[in-house]
N, C-alpha and C positions, 0 to 999 in steps of 0.2 A: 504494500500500500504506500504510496507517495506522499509526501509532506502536505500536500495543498489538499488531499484525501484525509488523510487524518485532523487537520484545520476544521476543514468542512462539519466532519461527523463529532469533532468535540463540541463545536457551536450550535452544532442541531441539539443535540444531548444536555447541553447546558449542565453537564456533570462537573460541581466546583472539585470535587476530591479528582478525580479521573484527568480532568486539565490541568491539574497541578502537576502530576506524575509528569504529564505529556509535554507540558511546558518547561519543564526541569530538563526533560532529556532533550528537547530541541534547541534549547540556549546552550547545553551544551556541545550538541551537531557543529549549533554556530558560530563557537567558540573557536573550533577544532577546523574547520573550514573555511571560514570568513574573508581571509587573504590569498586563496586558489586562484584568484582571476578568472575562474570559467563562467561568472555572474550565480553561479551556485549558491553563494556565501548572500550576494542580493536578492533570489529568491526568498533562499530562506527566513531572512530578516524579516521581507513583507509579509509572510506568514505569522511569523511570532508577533508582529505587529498586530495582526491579524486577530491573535489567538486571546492575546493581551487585552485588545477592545473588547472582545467577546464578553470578556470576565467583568467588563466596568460598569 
């Protein structure tokens, strides 16, 4: 399942406990990735951006 896939179904779910996990391990991804230059590390970002509003 892909990043903007699992975004997607935390948001529908509206599970606070469940997107914490999910959120934890993606900031981590982006961590770990962020400087690659393949715009991977910019994907990901707007996702977590993504994932972040969700919860506000």
């Amino acid at each position: 399942m892909g990043n903007s896939a699992i975004v997607k179904k935390l948001s529908a779910q509206a599970d606070p406990e469940l997107t914490a996990t999910w959120l934890h391990r993606l900031e981590k991804e982006y961590q770990r990735v962020a400087n690659t230059g393949w715009g991977y590390g910019d994907e990901l970002g707007g996702y977590l951006e993504d994932l972040r509003s969700s919860q506000a």
